[in-house]
C-alpha positions, 0 to 999 in steps of 0.5 A: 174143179175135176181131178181131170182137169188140166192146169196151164202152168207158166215157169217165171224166172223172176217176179215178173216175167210171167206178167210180161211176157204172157200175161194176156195168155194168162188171162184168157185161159182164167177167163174160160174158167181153167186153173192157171198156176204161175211157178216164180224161181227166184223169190227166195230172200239174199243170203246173210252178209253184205250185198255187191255194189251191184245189188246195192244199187239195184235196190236203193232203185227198187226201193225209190220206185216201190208203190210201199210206202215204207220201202220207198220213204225218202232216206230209207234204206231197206234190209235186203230181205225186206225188199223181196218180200215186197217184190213178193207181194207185187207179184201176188197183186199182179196174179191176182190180176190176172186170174192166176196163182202163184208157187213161189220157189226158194231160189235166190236172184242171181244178183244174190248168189254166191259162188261155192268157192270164195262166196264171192258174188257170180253175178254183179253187173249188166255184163254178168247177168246177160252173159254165159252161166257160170260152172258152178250154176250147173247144181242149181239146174239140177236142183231146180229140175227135180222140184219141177218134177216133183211140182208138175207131178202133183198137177197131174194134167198139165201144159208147161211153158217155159221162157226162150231166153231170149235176152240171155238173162242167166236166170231164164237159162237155168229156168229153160235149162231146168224145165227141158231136165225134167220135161213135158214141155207144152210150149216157149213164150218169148221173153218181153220186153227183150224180144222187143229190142231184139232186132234182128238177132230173132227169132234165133234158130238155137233158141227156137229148137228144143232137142233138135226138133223145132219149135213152131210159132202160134199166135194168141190173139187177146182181146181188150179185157186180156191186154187191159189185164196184162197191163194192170198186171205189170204195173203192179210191180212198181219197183220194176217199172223203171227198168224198162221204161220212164213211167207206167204210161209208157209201160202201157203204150209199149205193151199195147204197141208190141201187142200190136206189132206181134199180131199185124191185124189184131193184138197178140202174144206169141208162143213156140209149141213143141213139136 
């Protein structure tokens, strides 16, 4: 591919927020022969010592819905860093998918990550992890920042998207929080499946402006071959399926149904440009 050429890069806070949210946009823009490269922040194994209950509980469920058979053999219970680096694998089988690749940066999940203070966890409950950024999380913005400069300067041309954080999910705002730091953002996708129980809380007016200047929708229409896709692409993160939904075909009709519901009168994902 020409030195010229432009890089769609998509920015994931976790090992499945790209597939998703965009996964049809993904897809298309493989489709037509561009290189598309998906940077997932949280990847990077737990740190030393015992997970919260929190996480525990997290990943005894991970673990029992995992398509590994050795994490998900009955009884077992599998090391922390066993268990991302399974999540790690699902996210290469998904891009794969999808006709993207895949940088995976070392930062922890924040049900990993331990305040500087005491080591005591930041993070371990739904209220916690869908609520305000701690203090001490403000290093890791910066952190993460200057290695997407330092990233996106190597891709020379490109277009950046990045989430909206819609859900509040604390690992989308260091993710939104970091990209707007180190800048050339193209466009906000909205974060599925949290834009789909929204309700009227969205769109958000806060969410939907970056420094003060509006953001403004456009619609991706997909086609069969692109929603096809995106769902063969979500299922892959098997350990995850149940967080949202009973099944892999109740995945599917939700997916296609919000797909449907976005466009009205054809299938479609929907992304805030800059503008």
């Amino acid at each position: 591919m020409p030195a010229s050429a432009l890089t769609h890069i998509f920015l994931s806070p976790h090992l499945d927020d790209v597939g998703l949210s965009c996964g049809g946009l993904v897809h298309a823009y493989a489709q037509a022969g561009a290189r598309v490269v998906v940077v997932t922040m949280c990847t990077a194994n737990p740190p030393p010592g015992p997970l919260s209950l929190y996480a525990q509980a997290l990943h005894e469920r991970w673990a029992a819905e995992s398509g590994n058979p050795n994490i998900a053999r009955a009884g077992r219970h599998p090391a922390p860093a066993e268990m991302v680096a399974a999540r790690r694998a699902e996210d290469l089988a998904a891009l794969a998918d999808l006709g993207a690749e895949a940088v995976h940066l070392d930062v922890p999940d924040c049900i990993y990550r331990l305040s500087p203070g005491n080591s005591w966890p930041l993070y371990a409950s739904d209220q916690a992890i869908f609520g305000s950024l701690q203090p001490a999380e403000l290093a890791l913005v910066r952190r993460v920042a200057t290695r997407l400069t330092t990233l996106l300067h190597g891709f020379g041309r490109h277009h950046l998207y990045v989430p909206l954080t819609i859900g509040n999910h604390v690992d989308h705002q260091v993710a939104r929080r970091a990209a707007e730091a180190a800048g050339s953002i193209y466009a906000y996708y909205e974060d599925y499946p949290y834009v789909a129980t929204a309700g009227d809380r969205w769109p958000n007016a806060a969410q939907t402006t970056a420094h003060d200047r509006p953001l403004l929708p456009e619609f991706v229409r997909l086609s069969e071959a692109n929603l096809a896709a995106k769902v063969s692409a979500i299922g892959r993160y098997a350990s995850q399926i149940s967080t949202f939904w009973s099944d892999a075909a109740a995945m599917d009709r939700a997916v296609r149904q919000f797909a449907a519901y976005t466009g009205g009168d054809a299938p479609a994902e929907r992304v805030w440009r800059v503008s």
